[in-house]
C-alpha beads as a LAMMPS data file, in Angstrom:
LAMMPS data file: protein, C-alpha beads

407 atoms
406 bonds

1 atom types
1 bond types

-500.0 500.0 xlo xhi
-500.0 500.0 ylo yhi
-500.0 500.0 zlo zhi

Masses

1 110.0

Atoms # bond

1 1 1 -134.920 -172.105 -124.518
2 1 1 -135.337 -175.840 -124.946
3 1 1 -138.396 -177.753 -124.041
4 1 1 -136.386 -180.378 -122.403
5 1 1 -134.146 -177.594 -120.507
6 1 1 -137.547 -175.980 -119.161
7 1 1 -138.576 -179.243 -118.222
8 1 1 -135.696 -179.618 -116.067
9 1 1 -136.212 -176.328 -114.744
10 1 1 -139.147 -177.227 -113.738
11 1 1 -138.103 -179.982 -112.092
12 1 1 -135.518 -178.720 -110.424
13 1 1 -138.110 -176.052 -108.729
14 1 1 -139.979 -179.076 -107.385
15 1 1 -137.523 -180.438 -106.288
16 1 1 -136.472 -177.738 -103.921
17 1 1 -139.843 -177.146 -103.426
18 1 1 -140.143 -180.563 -101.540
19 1 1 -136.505 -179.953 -100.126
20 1 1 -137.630 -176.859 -98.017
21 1 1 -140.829 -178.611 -97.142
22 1 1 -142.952 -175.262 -98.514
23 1 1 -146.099 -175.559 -100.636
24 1 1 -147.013 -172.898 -103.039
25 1 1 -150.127 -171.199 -102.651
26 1 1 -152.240 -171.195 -105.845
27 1 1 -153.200 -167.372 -105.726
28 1 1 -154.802 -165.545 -108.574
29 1 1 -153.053 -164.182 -111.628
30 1 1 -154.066 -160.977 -110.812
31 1 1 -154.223 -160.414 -106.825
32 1 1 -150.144 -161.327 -105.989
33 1 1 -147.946 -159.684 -103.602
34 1 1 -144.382 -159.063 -104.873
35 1 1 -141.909 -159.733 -101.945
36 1 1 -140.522 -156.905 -100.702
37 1 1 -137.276 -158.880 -101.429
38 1 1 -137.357 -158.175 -104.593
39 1 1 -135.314 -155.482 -106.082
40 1 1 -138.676 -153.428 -107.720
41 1 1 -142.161 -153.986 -108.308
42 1 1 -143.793 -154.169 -111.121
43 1 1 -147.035 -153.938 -112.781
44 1 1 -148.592 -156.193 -115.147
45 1 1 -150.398 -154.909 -118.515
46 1 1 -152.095 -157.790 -121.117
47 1 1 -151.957 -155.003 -123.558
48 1 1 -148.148 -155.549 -123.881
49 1 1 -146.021 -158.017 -124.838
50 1 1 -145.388 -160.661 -122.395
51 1 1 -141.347 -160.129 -122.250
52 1 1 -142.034 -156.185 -121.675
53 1 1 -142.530 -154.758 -118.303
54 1 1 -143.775 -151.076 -116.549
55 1 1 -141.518 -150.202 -113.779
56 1 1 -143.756 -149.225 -111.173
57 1 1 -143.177 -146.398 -108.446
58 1 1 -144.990 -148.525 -105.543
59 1 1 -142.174 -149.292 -102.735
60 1 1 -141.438 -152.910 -102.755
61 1 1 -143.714 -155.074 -101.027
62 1 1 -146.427 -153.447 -102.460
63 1 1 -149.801 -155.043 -104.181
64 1 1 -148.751 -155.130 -107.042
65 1 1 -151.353 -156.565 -110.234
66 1 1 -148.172 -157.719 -111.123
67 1 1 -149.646 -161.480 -112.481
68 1 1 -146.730 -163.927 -110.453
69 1 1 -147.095 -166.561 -113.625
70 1 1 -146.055 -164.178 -115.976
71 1 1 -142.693 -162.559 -113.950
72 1 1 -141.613 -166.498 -113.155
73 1 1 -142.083 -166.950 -117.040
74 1 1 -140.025 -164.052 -118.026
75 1 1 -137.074 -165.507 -115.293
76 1 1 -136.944 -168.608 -117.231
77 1 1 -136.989 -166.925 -120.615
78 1 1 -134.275 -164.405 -119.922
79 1 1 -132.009 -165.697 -117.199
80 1 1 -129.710 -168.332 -116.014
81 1 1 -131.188 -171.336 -114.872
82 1 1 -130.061 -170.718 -111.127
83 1 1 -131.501 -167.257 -110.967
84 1 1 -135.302 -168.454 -110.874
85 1 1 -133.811 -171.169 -108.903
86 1 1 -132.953 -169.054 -106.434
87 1 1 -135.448 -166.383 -106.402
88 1 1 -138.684 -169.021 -106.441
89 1 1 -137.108 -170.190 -103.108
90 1 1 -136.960 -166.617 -101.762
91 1 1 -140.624 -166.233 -103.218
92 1 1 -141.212 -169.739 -101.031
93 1 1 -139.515 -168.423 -98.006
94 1 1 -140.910 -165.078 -97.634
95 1 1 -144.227 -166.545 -97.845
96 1 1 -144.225 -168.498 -94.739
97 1 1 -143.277 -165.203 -93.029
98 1 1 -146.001 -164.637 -90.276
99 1 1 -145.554 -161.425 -89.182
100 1 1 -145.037 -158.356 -91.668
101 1 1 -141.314 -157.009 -91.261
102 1 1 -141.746 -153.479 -90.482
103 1 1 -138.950 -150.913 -90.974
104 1 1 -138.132 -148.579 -88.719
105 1 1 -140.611 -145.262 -88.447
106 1 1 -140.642 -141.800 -87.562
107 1 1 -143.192 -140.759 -84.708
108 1 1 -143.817 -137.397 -83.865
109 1 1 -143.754 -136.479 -79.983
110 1 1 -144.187 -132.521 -79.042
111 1 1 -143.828 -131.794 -82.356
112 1 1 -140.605 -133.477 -82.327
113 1 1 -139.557 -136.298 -84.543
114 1 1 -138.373 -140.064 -82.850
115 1 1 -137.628 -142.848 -83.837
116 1 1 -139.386 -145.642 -82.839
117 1 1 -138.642 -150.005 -83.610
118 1 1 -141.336 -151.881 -83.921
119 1 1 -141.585 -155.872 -83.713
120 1 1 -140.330 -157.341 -86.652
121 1 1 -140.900 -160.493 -86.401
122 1 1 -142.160 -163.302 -83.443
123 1 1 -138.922 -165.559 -85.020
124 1 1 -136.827 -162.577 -84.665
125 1 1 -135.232 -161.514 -80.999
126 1 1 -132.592 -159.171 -81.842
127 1 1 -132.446 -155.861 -80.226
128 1 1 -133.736 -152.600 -81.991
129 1 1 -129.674 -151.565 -82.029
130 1 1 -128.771 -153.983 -84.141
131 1 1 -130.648 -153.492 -86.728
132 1 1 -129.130 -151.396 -89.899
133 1 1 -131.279 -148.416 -89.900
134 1 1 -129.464 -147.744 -93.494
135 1 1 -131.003 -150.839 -95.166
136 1 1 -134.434 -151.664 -93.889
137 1 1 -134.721 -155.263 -95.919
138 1 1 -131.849 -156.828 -93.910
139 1 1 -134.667 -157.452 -91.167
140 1 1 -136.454 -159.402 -94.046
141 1 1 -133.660 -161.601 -95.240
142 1 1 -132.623 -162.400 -91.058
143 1 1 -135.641 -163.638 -91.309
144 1 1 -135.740 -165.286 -94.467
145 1 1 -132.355 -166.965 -92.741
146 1 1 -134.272 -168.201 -89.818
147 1 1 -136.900 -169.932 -92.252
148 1 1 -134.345 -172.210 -93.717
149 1 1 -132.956 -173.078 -90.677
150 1 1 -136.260 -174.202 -88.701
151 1 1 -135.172 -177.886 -88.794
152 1 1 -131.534 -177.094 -87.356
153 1 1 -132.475 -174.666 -84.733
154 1 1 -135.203 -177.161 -83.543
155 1 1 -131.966 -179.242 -83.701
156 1 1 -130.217 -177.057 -80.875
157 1 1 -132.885 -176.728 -78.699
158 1 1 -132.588 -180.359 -77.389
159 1 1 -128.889 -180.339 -77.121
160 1 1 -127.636 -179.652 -73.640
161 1 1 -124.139 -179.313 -71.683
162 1 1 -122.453 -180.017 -68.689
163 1 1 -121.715 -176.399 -67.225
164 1 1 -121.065 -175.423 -63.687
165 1 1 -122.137 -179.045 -62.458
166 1 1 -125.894 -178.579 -64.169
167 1 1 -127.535 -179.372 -67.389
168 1 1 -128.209 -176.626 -69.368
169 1 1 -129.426 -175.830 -72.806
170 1 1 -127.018 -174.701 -75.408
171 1 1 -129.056 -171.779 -76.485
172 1 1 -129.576 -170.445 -72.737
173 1 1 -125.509 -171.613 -71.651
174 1 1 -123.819 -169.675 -75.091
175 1 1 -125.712 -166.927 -76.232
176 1 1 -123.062 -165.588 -78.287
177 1 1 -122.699 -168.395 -80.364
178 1 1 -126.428 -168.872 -81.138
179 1 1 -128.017 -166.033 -80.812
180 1 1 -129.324 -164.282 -83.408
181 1 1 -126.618 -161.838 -83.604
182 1 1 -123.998 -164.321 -84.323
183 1 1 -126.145 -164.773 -87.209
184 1 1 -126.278 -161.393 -88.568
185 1 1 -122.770 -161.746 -88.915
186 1 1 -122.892 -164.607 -91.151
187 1 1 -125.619 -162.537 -93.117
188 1 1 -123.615 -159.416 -93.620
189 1 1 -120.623 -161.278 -94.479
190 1 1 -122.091 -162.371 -98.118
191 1 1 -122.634 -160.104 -100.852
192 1 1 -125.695 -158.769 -101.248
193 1 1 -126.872 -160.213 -97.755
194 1 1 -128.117 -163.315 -99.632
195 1 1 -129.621 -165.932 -96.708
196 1 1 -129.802 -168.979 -98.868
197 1 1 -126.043 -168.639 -98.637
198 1 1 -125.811 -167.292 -95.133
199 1 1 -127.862 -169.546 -94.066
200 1 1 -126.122 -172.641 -95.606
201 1 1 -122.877 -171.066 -93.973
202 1 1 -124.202 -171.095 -90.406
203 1 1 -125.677 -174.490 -91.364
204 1 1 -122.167 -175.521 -92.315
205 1 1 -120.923 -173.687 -88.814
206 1 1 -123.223 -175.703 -86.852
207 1 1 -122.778 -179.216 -87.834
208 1 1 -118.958 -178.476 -87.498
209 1 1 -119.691 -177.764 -83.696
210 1 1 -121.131 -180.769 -83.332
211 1 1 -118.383 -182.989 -85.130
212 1 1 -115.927 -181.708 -83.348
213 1 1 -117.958 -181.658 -80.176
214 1 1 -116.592 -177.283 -79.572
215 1 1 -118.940 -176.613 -76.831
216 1 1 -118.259 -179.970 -75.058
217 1 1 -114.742 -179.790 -75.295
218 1 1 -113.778 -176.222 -75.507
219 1 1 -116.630 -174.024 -75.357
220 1 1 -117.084 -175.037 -71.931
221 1 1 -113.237 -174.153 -70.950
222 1 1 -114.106 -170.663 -71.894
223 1 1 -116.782 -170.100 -68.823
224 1 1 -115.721 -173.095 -66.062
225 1 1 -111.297 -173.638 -67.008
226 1 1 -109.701 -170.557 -68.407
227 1 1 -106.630 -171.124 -70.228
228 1 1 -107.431 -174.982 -70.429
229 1 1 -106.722 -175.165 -74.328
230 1 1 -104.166 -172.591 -74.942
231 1 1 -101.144 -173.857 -75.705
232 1 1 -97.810 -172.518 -74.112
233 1 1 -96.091 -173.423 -77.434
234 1 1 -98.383 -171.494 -79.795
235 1 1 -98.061 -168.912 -76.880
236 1 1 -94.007 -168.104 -77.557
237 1 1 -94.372 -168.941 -81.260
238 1 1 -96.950 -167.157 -82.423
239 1 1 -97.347 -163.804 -79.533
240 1 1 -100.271 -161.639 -79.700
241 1 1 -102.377 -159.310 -77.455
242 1 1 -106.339 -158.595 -76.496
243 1 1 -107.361 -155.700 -75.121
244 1 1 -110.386 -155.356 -73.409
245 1 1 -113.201 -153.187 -73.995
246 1 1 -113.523 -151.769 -70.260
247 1 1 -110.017 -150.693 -70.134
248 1 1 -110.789 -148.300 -73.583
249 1 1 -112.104 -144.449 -72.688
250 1 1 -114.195 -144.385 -75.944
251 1 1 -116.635 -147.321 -75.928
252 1 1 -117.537 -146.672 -79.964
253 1 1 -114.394 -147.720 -80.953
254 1 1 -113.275 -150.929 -81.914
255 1 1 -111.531 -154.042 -80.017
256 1 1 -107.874 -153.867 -81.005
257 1 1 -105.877 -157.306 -81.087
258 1 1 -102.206 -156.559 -81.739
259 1 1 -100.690 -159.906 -83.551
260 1 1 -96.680 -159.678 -83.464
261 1 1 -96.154 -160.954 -87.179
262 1 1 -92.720 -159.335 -86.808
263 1 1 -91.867 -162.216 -84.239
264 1 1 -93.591 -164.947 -85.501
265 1 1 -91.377 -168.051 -85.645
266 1 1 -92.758 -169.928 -88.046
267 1 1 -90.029 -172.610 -89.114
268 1 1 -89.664 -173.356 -85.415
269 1 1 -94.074 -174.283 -85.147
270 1 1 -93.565 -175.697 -88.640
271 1 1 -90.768 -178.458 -87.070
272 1 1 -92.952 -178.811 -84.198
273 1 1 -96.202 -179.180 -85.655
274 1 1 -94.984 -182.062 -88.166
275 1 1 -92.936 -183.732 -85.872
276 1 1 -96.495 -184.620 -83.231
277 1 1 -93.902 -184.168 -80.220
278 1 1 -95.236 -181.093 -78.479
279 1 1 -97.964 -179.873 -80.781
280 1 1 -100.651 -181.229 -83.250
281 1 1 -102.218 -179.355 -86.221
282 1 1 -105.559 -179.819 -84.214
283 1 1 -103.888 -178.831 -81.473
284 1 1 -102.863 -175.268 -82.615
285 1 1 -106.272 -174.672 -84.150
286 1 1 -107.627 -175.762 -81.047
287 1 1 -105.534 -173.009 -79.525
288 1 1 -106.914 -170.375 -82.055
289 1 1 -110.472 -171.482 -81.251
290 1 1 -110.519 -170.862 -77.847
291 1 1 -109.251 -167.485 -78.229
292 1 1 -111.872 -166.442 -81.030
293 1 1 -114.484 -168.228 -78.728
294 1 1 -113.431 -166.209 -76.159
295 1 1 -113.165 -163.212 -77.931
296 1 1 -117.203 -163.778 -79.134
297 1 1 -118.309 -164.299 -75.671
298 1 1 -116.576 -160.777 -75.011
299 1 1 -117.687 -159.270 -77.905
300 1 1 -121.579 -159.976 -77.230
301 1 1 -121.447 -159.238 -73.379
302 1 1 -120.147 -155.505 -74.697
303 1 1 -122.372 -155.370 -77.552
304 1 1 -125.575 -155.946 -75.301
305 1 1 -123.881 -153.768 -72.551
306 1 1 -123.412 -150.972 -74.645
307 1 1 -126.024 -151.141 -77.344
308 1 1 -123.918 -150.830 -80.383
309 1 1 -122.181 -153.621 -82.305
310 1 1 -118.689 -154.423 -81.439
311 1 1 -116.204 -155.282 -83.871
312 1 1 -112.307 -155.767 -83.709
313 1 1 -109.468 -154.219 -84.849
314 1 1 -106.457 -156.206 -86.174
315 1 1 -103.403 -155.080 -85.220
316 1 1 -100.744 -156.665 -87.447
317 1 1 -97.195 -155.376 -86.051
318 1 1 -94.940 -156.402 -89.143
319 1 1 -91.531 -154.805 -87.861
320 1 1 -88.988 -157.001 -88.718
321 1 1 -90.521 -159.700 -90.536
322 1 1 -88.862 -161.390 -93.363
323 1 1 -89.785 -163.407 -96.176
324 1 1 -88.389 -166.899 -94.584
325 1 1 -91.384 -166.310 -92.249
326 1 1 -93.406 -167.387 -94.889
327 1 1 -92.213 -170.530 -96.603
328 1 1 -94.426 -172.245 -98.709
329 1 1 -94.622 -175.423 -96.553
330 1 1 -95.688 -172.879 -93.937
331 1 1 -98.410 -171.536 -95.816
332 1 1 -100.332 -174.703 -97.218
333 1 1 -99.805 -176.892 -94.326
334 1 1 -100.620 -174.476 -91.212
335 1 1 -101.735 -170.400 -92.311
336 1 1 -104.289 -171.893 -94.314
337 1 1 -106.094 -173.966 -92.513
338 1 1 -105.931 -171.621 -89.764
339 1 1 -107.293 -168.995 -92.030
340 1 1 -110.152 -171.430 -93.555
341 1 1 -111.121 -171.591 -89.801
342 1 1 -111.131 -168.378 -89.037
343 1 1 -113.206 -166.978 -92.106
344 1 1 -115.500 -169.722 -92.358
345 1 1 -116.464 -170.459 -88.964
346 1 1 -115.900 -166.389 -87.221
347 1 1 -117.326 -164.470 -90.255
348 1 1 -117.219 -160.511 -89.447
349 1 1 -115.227 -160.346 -86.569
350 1 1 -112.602 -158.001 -87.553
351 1 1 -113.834 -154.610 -88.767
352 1 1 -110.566 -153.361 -89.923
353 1 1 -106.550 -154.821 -90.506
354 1 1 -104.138 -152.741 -89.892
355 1 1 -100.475 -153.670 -91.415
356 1 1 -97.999 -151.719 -89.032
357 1 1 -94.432 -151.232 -90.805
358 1 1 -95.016 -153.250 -93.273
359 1 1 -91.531 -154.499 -95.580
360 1 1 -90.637 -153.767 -99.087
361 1 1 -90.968 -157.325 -99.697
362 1 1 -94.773 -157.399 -98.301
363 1 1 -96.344 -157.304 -101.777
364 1 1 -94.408 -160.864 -102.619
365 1 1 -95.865 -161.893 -99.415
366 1 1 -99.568 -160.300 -99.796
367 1 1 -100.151 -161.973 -103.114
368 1 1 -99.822 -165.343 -101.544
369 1 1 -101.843 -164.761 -98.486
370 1 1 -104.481 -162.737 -100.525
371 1 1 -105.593 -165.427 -102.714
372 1 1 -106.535 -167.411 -99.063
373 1 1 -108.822 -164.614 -98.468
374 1 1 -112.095 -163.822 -98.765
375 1 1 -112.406 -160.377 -100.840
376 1 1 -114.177 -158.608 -98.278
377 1 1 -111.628 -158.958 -95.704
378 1 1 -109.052 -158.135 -98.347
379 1 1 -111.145 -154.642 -98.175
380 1 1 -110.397 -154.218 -94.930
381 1 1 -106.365 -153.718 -94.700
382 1 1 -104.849 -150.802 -94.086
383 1 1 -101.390 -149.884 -94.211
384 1 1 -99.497 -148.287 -91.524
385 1 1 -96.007 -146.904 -93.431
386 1 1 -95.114 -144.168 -92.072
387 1 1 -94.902 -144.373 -88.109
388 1 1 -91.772 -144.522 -86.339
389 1 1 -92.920 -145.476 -82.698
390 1 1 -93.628 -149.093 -81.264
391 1 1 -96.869 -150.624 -81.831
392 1 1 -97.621 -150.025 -77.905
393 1 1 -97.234 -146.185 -79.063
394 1 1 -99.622 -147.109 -81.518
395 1 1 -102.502 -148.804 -79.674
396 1 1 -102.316 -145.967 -77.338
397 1 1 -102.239 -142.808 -79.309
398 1 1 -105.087 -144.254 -81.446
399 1 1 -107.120 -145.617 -78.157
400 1 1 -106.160 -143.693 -75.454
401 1 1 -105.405 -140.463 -76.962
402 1 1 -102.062 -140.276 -75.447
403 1 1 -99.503 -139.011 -78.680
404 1 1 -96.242 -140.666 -79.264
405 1 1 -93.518 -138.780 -78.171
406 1 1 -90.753 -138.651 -80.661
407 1 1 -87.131 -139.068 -79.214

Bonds

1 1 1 2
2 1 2 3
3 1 3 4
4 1 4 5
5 1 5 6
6 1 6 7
7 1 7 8
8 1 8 9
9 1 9 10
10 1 10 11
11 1 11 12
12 1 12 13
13 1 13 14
14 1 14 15
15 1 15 16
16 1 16 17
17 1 17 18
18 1 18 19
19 1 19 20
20 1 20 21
21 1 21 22
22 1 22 23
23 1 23 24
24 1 24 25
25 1 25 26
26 1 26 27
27 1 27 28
28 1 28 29
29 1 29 30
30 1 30 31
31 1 31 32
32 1 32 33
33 1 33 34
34 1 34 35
35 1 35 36
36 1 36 37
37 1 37 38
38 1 38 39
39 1 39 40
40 1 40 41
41 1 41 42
42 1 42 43
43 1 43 44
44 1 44 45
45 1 45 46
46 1 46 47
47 1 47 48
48 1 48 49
49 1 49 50
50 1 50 51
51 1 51 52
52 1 52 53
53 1 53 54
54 1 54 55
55 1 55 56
56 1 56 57
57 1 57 58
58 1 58 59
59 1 59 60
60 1 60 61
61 1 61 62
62 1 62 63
63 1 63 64
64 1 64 65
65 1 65 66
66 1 66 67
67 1 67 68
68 1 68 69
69 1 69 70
70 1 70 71
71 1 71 72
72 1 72 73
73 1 73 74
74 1 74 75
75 1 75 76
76 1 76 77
77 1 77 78
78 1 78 79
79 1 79 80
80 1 80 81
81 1 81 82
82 1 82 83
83 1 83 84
84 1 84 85
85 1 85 86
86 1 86 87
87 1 87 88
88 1 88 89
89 1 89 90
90 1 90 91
91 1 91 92
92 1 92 93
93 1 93 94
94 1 94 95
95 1 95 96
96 1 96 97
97 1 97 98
98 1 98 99
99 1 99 100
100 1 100 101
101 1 101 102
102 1 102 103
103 1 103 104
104 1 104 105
105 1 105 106
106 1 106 107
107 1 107 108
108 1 108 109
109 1 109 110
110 1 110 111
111 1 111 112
112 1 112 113
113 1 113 114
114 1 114 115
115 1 115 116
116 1 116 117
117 1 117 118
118 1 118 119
119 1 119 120
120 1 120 121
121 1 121 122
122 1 122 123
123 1 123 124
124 1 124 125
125 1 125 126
126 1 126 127
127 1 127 128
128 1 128 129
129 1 129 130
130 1 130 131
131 1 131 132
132 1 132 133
133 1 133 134
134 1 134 135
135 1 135 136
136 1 136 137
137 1 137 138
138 1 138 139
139 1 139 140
140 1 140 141
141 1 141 142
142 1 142 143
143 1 143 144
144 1 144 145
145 1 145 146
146 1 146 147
147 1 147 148
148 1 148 149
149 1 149 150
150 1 150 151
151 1 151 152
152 1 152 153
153 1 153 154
154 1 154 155
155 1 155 156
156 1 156 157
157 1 157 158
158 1 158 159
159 1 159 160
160 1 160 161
161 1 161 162
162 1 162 163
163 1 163 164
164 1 164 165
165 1 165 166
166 1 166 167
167 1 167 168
168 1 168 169
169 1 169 170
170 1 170 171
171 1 171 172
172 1 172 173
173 1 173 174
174 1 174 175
175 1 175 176
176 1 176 177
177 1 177 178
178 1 178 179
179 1 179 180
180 1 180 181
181 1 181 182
182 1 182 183
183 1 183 184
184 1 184 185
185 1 185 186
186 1 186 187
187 1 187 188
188 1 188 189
189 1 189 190
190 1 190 191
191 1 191 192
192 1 192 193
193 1 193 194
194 1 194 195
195 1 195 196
196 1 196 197
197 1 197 198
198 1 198 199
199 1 199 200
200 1 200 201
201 1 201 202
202 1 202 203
203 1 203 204
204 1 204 205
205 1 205 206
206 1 206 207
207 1 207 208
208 1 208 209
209 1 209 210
210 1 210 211
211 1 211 212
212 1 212 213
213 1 213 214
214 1 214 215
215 1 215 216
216 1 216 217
217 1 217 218
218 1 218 219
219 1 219 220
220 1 220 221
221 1 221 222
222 1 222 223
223 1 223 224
224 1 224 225
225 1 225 226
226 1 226 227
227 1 227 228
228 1 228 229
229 1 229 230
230 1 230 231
231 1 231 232
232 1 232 233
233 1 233 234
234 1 234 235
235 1 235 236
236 1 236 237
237 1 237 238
238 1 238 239
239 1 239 240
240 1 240 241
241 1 241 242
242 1 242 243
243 1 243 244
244 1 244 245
245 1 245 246
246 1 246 247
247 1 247 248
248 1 248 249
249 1 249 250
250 1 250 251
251 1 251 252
252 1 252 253
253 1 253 254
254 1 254 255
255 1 255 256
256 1 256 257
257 1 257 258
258 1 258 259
259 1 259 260
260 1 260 261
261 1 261 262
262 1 262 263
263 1 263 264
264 1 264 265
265 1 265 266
266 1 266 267
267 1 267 268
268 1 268 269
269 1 269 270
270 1 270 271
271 1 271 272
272 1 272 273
273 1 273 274
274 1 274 275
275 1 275 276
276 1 276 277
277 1 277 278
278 1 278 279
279 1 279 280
280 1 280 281
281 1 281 282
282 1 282 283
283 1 283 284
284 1 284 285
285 1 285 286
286 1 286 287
287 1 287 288
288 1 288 289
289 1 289 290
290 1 290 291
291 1 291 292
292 1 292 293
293 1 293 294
294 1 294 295
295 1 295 296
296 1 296 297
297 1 297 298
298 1 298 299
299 1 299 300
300 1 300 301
301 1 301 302
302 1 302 303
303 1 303 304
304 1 304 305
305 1 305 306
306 1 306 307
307 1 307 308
308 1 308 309
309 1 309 310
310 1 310 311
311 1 311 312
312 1 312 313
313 1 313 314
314 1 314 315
315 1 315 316
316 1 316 317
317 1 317 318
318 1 318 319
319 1 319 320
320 1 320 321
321 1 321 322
322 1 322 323
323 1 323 324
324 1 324 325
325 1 325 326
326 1 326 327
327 1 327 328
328 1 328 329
329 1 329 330
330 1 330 331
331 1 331 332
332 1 332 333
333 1 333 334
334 1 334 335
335 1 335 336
336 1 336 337
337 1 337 338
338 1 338 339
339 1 339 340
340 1 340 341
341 1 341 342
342 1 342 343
343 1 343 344
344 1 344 345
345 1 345 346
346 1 346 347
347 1 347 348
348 1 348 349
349 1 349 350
350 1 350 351
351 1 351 352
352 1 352 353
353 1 353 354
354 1 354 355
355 1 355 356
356 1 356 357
357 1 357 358
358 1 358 359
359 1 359 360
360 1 360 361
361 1 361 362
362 1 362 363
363 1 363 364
364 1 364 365
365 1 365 366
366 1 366 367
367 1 367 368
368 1 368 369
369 1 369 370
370 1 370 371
371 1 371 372
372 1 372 373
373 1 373 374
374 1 374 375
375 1 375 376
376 1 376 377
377 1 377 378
378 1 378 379
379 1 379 380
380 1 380 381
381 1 381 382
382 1 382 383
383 1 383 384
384 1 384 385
385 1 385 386
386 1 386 387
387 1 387 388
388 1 388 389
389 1 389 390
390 1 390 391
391 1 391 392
392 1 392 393
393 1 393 394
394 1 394 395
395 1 395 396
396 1 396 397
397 1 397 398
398 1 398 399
399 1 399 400
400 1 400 401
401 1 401 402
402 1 402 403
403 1 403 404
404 1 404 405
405 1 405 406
406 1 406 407
């Protein structure tokens, strides 16, 4: 590598150094503690060559005589420039970490084994359910979230809201938008649960709260004026259905929401939408955001009532859709900002999308709505072929374990 291009590696790490406000401790070459971030630890031996390494079998997190100097230099040497970029910053984060994240652990009772959550961290408050037993490190990198986000969740705790005729903080008023399991959802939506970008997307998700003033203006509606923002035209334009969680026998399953695509009248919201008579853009999205805020504030009441996290199932019903439906003024002007809005601001919401009857001509249509979605909720579909009852047969036989009865 260049001088000059180390150099501005260099500076580059102090700059983001003095971004996230964290000093690095000066520690010695040969007492440092490998995050347990990292994907293995490592031992350091003078007698080899600087660029070759000894895979150790210590579990990450480790103390490792692994010299920190000499891994950073081998990042710079042998990688990108935003690699070390990015994993100095984790280095930086994790070290401001107070408490010890502690995986789950295996007590024996009676001679019997349990399994017992400890705290994980005094910055962390979620409950021992929600933690993914199957990857212990996604404690680590919640908290790693919470670290970048200090100065914005300071932020929040001085904001307050006019509910039920008394001032109350947002934190205590909406605890299902920021709480911290609204923000494991933003961290298991990226790949590889990285928090510098989860964290950066619920940064993103907060200051567009505030812009658009969504607890003020609708947030509010959702607890105090039901209905208030839905629109009667979106209503018989665009039909769908929620069913609630206490009216399904089986409490493990999933939400369903049954969207109509079939009837869908998209030229007629198209004319209406561009004309401003009876229905703005904002408007329409505004109709869409009180339902998915509303659907939240369900989906955390049942996940704390119930102890398990709750998810949705997306009923697409696509019987007798046609390929007008989707014109390409349609698309760019209205499906996808109302997609942008619902991916980027309602990350993991919908566990699994299932296309009922879907047309010959869906794989015209799919490639054009693909691109306008994320790839992990591209992972999620599910076609539904071969069924010949109504989607109301559907949602029950799968729900309520009452079988379609053929005629």
């Amino acid at each position: 590598m260049h001088p000059c291009s180390v150099f501005n590696v260099l500076l580059m790490m102090n700059s983001l150094t003095a971004a996230t406000g964290i000093s690095v401790k000066k520690q010695s070459p040969r007492s440092s503690t490998i995050p347990s971030s990292l994907p293995v630890s490592y031992k350091h031996d003078s007698a080899l060559s600087p660029h070759r390494r000894v895979q150790s079998r210590e579990p990450a997190g480790a103390e490792c005589l692994f010299s920190r100097a000499s891994w950073m230099r081998h990042r710079l040497l042998h990688h990108s420039i935003t690699r070390p970029q990015r994993w100095l910053r984790r280095i930086l984060v994790l070290e401001k970490i107070d408490d010890k994240v502690q995986a789950p652990s295996h007590n024996e009772t009676n001679g019997e084994n349990s399994l017992s959550f400890q705290t994980v961290s005094k910055d962390l408050s979620l409950p021992w359910w929600a933690y993914n037993l199957k990857d212990v490190k996604e404690t680590q990198r919640l908290a790693s979230m919470k670290l970048l986000l200090l100065a914005d969740l300071e932020a929040i705790e001085s904001r307050t809201v006019q509910l039920r005729g008394q001032t109350v903080n947002v934190t205590e008023a909406f605890p299902d938008v920021y709480s911290d399991l609204r923000m494991l959802r933003f961290l298991r939506k990226e790949k590889d649960q990285d928090p510098l970008s989860a964290a950066e997307h619920y940064r993103t998700f907060l200051q567009w709260r505030v812009t658009n003033r969504i607890d003020e203006r609708i947030r509010v509606s959702v607890d105090q004026r039901p209905f208030e923002h839905l629109s009667d035209v979106v209503a018989e334009h665009f039909p769908c259905r929620f069913h609630l969680v206490d009216d399904l026998p089986d409490r493990s399953k999933l939400l369903p929401i049954v969207l109509h695509v079939g009837d869908w009248k998209t030229s007629e919201i198209s004319n209406v939408i561009c004309s401003k008579k009876e229905l703005s853009l904002e408007e329409f999205l505004d109709h869409w955001i009180y339902l998915f805020e509303s659907l939240h504030r369900q989906l955390y009441k049942e996940s704390m009532k119930h102890e398990s996290m709750i998810y949705v199932d997306e009923i697409c019903d696509l019987s007798g859709m046609n390929r007008h439906q989707f014109s390409p003024s349609f698309v760019r002007k209205i499906m996808k900002p109302w997609l942008s809005l619902t991916q980027q601001y309602y990350p993991e919401t919908t566990k699994q999308i299932q296309l009922l009857k879907p047309p010959r001509l869906l794989s015209m249509v799919w490639n054009t709505v693909a691109c306008m979605i994320s790839p992990g909720t591209v992972a999620k579909v599910q076609l539904v072929s071969k069924y010949d009852g109504t989607v109301d047969d559907f949602v029950r036989e799968i729900y309520f374990d009452k079988p379609h009865q053929k005629t």
